[in-house]
C-alpha positions, 0 to 999 in steps of 0.5 A, spaced: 328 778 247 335 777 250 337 771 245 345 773 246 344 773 253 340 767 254 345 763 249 351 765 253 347 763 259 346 756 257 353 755 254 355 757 261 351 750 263 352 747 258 360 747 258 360 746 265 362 752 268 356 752 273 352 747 274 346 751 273 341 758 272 336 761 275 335 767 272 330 773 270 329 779 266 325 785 269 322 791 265 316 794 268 316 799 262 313 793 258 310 790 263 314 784 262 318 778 265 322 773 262 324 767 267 327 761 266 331 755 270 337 751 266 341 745 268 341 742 275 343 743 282 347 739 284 352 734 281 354 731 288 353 727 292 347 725 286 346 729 280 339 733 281 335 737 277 334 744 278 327 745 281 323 753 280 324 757 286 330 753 290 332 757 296 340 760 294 346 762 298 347 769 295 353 771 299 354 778 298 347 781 295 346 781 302 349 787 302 345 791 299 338 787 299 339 787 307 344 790 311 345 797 305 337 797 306 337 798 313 343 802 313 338 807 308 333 807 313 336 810 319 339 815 314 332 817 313 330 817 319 336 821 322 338 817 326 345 817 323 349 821 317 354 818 311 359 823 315 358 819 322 364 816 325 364 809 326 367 811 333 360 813 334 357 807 335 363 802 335 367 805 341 372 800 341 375 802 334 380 806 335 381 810 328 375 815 328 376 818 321 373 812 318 366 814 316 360 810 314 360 813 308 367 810 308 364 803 309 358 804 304 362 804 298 368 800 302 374 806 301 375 805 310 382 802 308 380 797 313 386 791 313 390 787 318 391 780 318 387 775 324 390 768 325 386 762 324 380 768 322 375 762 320 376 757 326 376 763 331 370 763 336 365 767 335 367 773 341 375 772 339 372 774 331 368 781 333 375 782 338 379 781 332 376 785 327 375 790 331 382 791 333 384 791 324 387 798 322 388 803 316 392 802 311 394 807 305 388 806 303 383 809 307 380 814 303 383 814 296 382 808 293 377 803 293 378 796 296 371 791 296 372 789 303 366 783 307 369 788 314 366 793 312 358 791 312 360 786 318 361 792 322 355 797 318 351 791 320 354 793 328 352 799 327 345 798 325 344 793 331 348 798 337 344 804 334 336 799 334 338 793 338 337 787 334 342 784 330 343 784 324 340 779 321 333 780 325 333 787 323 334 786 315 328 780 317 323 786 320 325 791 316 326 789 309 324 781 308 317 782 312 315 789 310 316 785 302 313 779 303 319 776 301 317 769 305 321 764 302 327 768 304 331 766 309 337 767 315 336 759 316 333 755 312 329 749 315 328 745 309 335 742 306 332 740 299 329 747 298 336 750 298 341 750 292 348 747 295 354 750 294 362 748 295 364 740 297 369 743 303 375 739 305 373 741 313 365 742 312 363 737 307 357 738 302 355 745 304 347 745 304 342 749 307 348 753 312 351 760 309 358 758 305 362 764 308 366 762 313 365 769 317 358 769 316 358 762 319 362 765 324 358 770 327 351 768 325 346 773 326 351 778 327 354 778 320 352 784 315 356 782 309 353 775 308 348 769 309 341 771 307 338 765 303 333 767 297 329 766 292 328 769 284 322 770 286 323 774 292 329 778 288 325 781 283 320 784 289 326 787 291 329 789 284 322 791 283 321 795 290 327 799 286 325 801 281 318 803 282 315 809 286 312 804 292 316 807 298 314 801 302 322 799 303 326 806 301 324 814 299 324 815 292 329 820 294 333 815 297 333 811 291 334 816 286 341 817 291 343 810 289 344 812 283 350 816 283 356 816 285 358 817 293 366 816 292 367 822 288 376 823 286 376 816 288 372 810 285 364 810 281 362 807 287 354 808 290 352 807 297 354 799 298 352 798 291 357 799 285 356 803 280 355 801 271 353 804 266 348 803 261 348 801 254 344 808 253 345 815 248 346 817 256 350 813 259 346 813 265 348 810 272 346 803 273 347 799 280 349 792 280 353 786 285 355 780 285 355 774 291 362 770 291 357 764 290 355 766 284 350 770 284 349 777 281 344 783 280 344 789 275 338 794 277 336 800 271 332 805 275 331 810 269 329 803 264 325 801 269 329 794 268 333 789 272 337 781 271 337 777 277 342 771 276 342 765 281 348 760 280 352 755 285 358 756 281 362 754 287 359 747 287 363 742 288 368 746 287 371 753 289 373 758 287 371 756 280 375 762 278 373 762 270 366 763 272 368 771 273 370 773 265 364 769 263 360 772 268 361 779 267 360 777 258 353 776 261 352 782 263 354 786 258 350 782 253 344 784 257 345 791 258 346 792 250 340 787 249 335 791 253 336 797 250 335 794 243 
């Protein structure tokens, strides 16, 4: 199972594209579970091997493994719509059009630029962002954007009362026994480091994403930490019928398009097909550090991949085109 995908992972370590994989592949139809973990964890200060189970800084699958989930709930709950505005809950925002559906599936058109955005206090950030515009955009394109989860993530507080960070911790993280995962982690070794920054040094154990570095607790787009075992919980949660994280119906919406005329894009997921007869809709998302993961529903089968492709160096551009043949490779193998 999986020899070409496991191949071109190993090359990826081996030619030193990344320093080294975790990965998983997930089919609950046979019951199965292929895992492994190949190369090191850190070339720099000293080289190390990776260990089983290391903590990542998985960057944007925050999104969707956190702030999305929470965002799912109060859907279910009514206690907002995808047709809302986010004017409703962020009053200082001044373009009442913008809907969070609009956030969910990053077609706002939020843009602006913000001076020194990632030296900024963290009271002069929120001030900032909330002060962007609409540019032509909005509504008719697809344009992938960290604000749009910053402020999804807003929302879920001003309508519960907790951070962001704290609701994903209750709401998602416990509720799944996902105890390895974590907004601050304790214990430095545990976590795979990531960029040696000119300004921040080796960045081990903290988020790497300037404005989650920033606005801490109170950023939706980025900064959870987490493990592959706690990953498959979630691809698991996904695709079964347990309803402890998400309503069937729910997940069964994720699977479809919510940007209809503008993209194939699902509620913060985006949205790819499968290899099948059908061509049915997948989801999947990457993170800027070099993680990604590819949910099938229908298959009942999923690829969690945890790299630090950003170690020593960013942003390690190459890494992208390697990645997405990768990910080719497992939707035709898994059908197979």
């Amino acid at each position: 199972m999986y020899l070409k995908t496991t191949e071109l992972i190993k090359r990826l370590v081996d030619d030193g594209t990344v320093p080294g994989v975790s990965y998983a592949m997930v089919n609950l139809q046979r019951n199965d579970l292929t895992t492994n973990i190949y190369g090191r964890e850190a070339l720099i200060p000293n080289i190390e091997d990776l260990k089983e189970n290391q903590l990542y800084d998985v960057a944007s699958l925050t999104k969707v493994v956190g702030t999305t989930n929470v965002i799912l709930q109060l859907l279910e709950s009514n206690k907002l719509t995808l047709e809302d505005s986010i004017s409703d809950y962020l009053p200082e925002w001044q373009y009442p059009q913008v809907t969070i559906r609009h956030l969910l599936t990053h077609t706002s058109g939020i843009t602006g630029y913000i001076k020194n955005r990632n030296q900024l206090p963290k009271a002069q950030l929120i001030e900032a962002l909330l002060k962007l515009h609409i540019g032509d955009d909005f509504n008719k394109k697809m344009t992938y954007s960290d604000i749009n989860f910053i402020f999804l993530g807003w929302i879920a507080a001003s309508i519960l009362g907790r951070p962001i960070q704290t609701l994903v911790t209750n709401r998602v993280l416990r509720p799944l026994e996902m105890n390895s995962s974590t907004f601050n982690p304790t214990n430095v070794q545990e976590c795979v480091p990531t960029e040696n920054s000119p300004t921040r040094g080796l960045i081990r154990g903290t988020v790497h994403d300037p404005k989650a570095h920033i606005l801490k607790m109170d950023c939706g787009s980025a900064g959870l930490f987490s493990t592959k075992t706690d990953l498959i919980k979630v691809a698991t949660q996904m695709m079964n019928d347990d309803e402890t994280l998400l309503k069937n119906s729910t997940k069964k919406l994720l699977m479809q398009n919510h940007a209809p005329g503008i993209t194939q894009r699902s509620l913060g997921w985006a949205l790819i097909k499968s290899h099948t007869n059908d061509h049915h809709n997948c989801i999947w998302h990457s993170g800027f550090t070099g993680t990604f993961m590819i949910i099938d529903r229908q298959e009942q089968q999923a690829m969690i991949f945890l790299s630090n492709r950003i170690h020593p160096n960013s942003p390690n551009e190459p890494f992208l085109d390697r990645r997405n043949e990768i990910i080719q490779s497992y939707l035709t193998e898994k059908e197979q």
